[in-house]
ROMARRO-349344 format. One record per atom (N, C-alpha, C, O): residue number from 1; residue in three letters; atom name; x, y, z. Coordinates in steps of 0.1 Angstrom, whole numbers. Layout:
BEGIN
NUM:ALA:CA:X:Y:Z
...
***
This chain:
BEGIN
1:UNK:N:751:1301:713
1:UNK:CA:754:1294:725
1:UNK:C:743:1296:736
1:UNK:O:738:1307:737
2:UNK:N:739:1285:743
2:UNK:CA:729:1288:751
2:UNK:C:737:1291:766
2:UNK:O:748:1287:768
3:UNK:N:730:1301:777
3:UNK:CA:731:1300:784
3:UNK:C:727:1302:798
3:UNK:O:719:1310:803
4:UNK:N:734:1293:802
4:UNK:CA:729:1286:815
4:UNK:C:722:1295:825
4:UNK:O:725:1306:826
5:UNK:N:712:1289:833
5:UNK:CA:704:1298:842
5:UNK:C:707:1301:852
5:UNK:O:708:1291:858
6:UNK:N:711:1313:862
6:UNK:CA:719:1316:869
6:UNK:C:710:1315:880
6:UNK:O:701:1323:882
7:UNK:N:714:1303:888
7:UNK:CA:708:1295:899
7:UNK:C:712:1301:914
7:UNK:O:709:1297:925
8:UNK:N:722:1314:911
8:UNK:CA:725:1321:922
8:UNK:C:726:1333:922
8:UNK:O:736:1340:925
9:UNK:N:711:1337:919
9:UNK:CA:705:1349:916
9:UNK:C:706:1355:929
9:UNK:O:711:1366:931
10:UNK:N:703:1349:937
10:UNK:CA:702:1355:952
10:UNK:C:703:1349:963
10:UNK:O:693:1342:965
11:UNK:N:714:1352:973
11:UNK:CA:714:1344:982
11:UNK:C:708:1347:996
11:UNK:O:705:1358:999
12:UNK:N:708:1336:1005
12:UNK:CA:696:1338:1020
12:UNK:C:710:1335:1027
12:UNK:O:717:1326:1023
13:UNK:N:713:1343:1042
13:UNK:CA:724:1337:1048
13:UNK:C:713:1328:1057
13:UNK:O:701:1331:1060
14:UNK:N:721:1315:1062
14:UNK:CA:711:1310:1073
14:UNK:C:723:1315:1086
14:UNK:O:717:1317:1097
15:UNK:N:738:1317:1087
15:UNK:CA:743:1319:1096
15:UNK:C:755:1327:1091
15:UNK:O:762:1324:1081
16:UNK:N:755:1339:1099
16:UNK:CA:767:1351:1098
16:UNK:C:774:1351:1108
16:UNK:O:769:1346:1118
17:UNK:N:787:1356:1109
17:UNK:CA:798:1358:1122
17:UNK:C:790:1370:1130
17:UNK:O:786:1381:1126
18:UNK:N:788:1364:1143
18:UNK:CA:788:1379:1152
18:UNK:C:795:1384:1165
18:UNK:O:798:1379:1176
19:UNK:N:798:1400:1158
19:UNK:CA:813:1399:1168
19:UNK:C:805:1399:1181
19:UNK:O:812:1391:1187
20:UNK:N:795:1402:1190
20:UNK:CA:793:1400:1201
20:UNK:C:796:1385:1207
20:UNK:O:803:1384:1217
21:UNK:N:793:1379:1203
21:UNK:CA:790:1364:1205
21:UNK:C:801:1357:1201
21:UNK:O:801:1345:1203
22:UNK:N:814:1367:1190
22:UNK:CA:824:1358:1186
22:UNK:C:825:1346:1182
22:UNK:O:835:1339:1186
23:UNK:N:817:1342:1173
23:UNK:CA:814:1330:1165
23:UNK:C:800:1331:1155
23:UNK:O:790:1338:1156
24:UNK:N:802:1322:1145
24:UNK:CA:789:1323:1136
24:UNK:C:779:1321:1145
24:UNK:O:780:1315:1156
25:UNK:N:763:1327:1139
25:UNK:CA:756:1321:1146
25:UNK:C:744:1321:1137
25:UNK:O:744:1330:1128
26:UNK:N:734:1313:1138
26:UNK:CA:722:1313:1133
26:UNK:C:714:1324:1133
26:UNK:O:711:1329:1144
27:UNK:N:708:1332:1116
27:UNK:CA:703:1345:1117
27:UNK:C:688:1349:1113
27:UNK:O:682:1345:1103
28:UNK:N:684:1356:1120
28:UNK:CA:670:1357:1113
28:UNK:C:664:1370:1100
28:UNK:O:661:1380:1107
29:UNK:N:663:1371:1094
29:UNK:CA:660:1381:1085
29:UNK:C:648:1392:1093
29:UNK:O:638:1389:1100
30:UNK:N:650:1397:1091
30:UNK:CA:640:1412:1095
30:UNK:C:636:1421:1081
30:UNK:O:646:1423:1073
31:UNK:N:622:1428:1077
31:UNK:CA:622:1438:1068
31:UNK:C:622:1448:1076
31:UNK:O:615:1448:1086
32:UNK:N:630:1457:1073
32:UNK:CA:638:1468:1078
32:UNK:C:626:1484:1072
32:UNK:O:622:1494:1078
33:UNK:N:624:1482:1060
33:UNK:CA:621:1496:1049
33:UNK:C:617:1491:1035
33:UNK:O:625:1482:1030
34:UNK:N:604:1496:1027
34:UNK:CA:602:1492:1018
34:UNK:C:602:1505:1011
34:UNK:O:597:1515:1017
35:UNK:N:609:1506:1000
35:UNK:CA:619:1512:992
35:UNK:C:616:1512:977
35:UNK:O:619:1501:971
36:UNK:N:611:1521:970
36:UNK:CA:605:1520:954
36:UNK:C:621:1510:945
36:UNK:O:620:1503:935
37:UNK:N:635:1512:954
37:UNK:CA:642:1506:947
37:UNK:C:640:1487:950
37:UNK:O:644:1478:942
38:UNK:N:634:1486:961
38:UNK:CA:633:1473:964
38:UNK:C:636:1476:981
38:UNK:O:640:1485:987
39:UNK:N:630:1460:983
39:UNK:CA:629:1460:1004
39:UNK:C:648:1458:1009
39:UNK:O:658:1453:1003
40:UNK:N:647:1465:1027
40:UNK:CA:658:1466:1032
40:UNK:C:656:1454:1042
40:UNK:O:648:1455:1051
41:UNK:N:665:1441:1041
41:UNK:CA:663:1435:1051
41:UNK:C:672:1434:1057
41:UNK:O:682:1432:1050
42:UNK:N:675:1433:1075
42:UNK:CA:686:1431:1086
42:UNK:C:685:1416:1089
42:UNK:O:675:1408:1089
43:UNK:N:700:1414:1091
43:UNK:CA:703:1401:1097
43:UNK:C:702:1403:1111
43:UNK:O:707:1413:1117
44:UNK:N:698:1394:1115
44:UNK:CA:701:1394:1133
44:UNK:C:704:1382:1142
44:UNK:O:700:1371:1143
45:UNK:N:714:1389:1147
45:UNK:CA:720:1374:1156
45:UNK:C:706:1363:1164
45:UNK:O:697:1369:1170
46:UNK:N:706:1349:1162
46:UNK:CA:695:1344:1167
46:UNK:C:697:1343:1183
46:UNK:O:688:1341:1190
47:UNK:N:714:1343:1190
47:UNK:CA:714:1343:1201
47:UNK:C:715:1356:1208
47:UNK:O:713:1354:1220
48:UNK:N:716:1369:1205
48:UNK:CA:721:1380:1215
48:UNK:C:709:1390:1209
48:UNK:O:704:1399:1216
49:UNK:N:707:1387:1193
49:UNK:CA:699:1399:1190
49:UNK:C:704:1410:1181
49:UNK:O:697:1418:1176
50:UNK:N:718:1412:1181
50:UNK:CA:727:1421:1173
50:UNK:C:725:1421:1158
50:UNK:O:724:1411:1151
51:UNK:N:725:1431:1155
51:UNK:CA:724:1430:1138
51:UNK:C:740:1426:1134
51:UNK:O:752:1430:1137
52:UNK:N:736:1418:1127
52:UNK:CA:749:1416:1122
52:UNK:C:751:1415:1103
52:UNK:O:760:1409:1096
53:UNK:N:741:1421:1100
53:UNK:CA:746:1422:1082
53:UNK:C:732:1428:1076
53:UNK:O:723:1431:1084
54:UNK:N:732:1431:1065
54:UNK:CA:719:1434:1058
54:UNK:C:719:1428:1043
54:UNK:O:727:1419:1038
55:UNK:N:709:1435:1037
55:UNK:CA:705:1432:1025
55:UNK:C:697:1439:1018
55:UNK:O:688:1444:1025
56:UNK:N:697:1441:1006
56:UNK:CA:687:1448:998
56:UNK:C:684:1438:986
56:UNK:O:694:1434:981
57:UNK:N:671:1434:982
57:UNK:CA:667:1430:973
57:UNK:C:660:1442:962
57:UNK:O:657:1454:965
58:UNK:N:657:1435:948
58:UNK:CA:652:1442:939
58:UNK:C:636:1437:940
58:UNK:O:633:1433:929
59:UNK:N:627:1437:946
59:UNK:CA:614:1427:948
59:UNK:C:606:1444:950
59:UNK:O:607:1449:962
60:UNK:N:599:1452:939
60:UNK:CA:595:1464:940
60:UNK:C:579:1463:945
60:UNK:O:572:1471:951
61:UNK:N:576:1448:940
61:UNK:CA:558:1449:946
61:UNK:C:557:1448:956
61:UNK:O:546:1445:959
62:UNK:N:563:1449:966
62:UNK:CA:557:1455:981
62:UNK:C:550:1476:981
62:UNK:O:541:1483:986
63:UNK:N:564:1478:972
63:UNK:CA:557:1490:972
63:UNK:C:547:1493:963
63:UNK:O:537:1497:969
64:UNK:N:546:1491:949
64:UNK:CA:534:1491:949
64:UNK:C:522:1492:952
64:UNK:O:512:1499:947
65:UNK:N:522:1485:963
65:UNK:CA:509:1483:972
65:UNK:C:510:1495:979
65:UNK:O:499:1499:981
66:UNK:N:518:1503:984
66:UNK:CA:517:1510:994
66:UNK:C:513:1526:986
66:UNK:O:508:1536:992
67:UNK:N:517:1524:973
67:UNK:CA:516:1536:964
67:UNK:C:497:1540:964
67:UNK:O:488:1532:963
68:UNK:N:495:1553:965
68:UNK:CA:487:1558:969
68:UNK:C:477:1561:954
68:UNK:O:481:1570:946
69:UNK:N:467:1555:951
69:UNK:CA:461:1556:940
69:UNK:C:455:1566:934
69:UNK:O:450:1564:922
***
């Protein structure tokens, strides 16, 4: 059986609830820490500035680069 390509490998929020502002709002990503397990990124409210969620991806070539030869 073949199977299907998993098209929701990973998701981007464009808007999270933030309790300051008490309503969704439009979010910006930030890299927070690059991490041999993969980068730390924060959501941030686009109106007040509050973090309001994170994320961690598995994307290891950032460090790489940082690794000391």
């Amino acid at each position: 059986m073949n199977r299907r390509p998993d098209f929701y490998d990973e998701f981007e929020a464009s808007e999270l609830f933030c309790a300051k502002c008490q309503r969704a709002t439009p979010v910006r990503k930030r890299l927070l820490i690059v991490l041999p397990q993969g980068n730390k990124f924060d959501y941030l409210c686009s109106v007040c500035g509050s973090s309001v969620g994170s994320k961690m991806d598995d994307d290891r070539s950032a460090f790489d680069i940082l690794k000391p030869s």
